[in-house]
N, C-alpha and C positions, 0 to 999 in steps of 0.2 A: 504494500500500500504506500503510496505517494503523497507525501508534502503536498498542500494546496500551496505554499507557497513557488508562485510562477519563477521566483529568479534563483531559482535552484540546481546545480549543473546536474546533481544526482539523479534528480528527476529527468530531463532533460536524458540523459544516458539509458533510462531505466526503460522510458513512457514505449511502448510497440511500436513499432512500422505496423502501418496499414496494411492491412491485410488483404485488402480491396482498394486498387489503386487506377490511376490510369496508367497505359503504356506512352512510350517514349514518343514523342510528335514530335513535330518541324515547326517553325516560324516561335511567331510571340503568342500566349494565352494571357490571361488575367482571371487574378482573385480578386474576393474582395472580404474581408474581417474585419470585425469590430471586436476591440477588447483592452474598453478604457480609452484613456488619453491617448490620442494618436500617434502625439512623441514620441515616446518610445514605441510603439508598435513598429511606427517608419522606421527607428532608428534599429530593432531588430534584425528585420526583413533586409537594411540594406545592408548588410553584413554577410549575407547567404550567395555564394555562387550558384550563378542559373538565373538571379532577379536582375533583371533589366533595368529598370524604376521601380520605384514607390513612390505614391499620391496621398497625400492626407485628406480627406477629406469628410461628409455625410453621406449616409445610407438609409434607405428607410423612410427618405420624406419625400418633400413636395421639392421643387426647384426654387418656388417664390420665396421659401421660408429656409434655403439652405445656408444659411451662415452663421457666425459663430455666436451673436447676438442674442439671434432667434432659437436656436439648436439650444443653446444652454437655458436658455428659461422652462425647458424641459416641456413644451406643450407642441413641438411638430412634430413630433414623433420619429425624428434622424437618430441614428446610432453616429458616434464619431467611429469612422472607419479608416481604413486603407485600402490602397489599389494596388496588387501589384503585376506588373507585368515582368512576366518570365519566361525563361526557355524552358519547352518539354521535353526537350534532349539532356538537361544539363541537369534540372529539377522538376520532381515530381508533384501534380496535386496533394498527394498522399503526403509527401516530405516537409511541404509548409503546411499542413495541420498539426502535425508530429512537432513542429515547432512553434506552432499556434500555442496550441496547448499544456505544451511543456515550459515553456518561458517565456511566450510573448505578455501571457496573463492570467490570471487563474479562473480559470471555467467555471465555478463552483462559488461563487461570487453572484450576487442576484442584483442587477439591477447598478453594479456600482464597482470600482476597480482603484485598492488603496483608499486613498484620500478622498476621491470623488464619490461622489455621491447621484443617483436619477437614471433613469432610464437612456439617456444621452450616453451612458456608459457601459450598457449592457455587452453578453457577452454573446455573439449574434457570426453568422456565416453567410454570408449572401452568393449561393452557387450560381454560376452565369450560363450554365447549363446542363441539363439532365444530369450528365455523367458527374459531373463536380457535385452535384446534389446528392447522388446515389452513395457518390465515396465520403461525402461530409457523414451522412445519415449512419452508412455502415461503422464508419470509424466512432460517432461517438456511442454506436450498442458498444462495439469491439470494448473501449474504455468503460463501457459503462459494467461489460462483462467480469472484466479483468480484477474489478475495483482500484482502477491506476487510483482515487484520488479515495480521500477519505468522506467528502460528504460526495451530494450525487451533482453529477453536471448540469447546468442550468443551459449552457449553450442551444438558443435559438436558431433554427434555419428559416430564413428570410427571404420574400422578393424585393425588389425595390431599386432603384438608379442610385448610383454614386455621381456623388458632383465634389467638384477638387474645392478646398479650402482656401483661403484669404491667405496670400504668399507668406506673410507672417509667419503660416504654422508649418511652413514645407522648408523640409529638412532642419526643422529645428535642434535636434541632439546636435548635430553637424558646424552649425552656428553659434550655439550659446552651450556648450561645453562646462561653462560654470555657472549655469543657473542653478537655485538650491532645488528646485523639482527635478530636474535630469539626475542631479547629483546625489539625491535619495531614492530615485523609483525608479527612473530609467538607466544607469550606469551598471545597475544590479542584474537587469536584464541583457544586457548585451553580455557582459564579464561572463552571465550562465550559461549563454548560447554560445560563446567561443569555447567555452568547456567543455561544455558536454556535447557539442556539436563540431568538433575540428574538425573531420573531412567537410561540414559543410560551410565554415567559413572562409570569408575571401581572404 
């Protein structure tokens, strides 16, 4: 049984490869996940070979109400997400769940991720098609089989449009380095993922 604590390399080392994955493709795909502040989410994911970019942004709402104003008054119903685009040759759908859930955030968190607090922060999967939908679904029985975590996963699978955030928030870990929020909540997370994930950091 597994630590909910997400910035954990043991965990991270421990949590299964999906069991149900897709096979190796061509060109760019994209995800999309919500889990908590999108700081560190992005600053995770850009650490992984195979990710092309990462997009901060919302998921889950309207377009007229997607910014960061409105998203946090907690009443449009957006998740703060990420986007990423990646290679199917290099990394697998399966691979960024496995790292979703291992250290980007702790799944088992309702509604809120650390510090934050509402449903802006939930912990949410938006598949961008079928396939990505069926391997989200299977992997979290797979965890839920296994008992990777101590309480039960909360993670939502979602429809909805991602729309990119106010440039302010993109590539923030990358830029502000010593802010006291990176340096408590997101710093933890990256350190867990180079650990317990070395073949898949850059």
């Amino acid at each position: 049984m597994l630590s909910a604590t997400p910035a954990n390399a043991e965990q991270a080392r421990n949590l299964p490869r999906a069991a149900i994955d897709a096979a190796a493709g061509k060109g760019t795909q994209t995800a999309v996940l919500a889990g908590g502040c999108f700081w560190g989410m992005e600053a995770v994911f850009e650490q992984m070979k195979g990710v092309r970019s990462v997009t901060s942004g919302y998921a889950g709402g309207t377009a007229d109400t997607a910014t960061y104003g409105q998203v946090s008054s907690e009443r449009t119903g957006h998740a703060e997400a990420i986007r990423i685009d990646f290679d199917p040759a290099l990394v697998s759908y399966g691979t960024l769940l496995r790292v979703f859930f291992a250290v980007a955030h702790d799944p088992t968190q309702l509604n809120r991720q650390g510090p934050d607090t509402g449903p802006s922060y939930r912990s949410a999967i938006f598949p961008q098609n079928t396939e990505q939908a069926k391997i989200a679904q299977a992997y979290i029985a797979q965890l839920g089989r296994v008992r990777a975590f101590p309480k039960p996963i909360v993670t939502r699978i979602e429809t909805g449009r991602f729309y990119p955030a106010e440039p302010f928030h993109q590539d923030f870990f990358r830029r502000n380095p010593n802010h006291p929020y990176i340096l408590r909540w997101d710093k933890p997370k990256v350190a867990a993922f180079k650990a317990g994930f070395p073949a898949l950091a850059r």
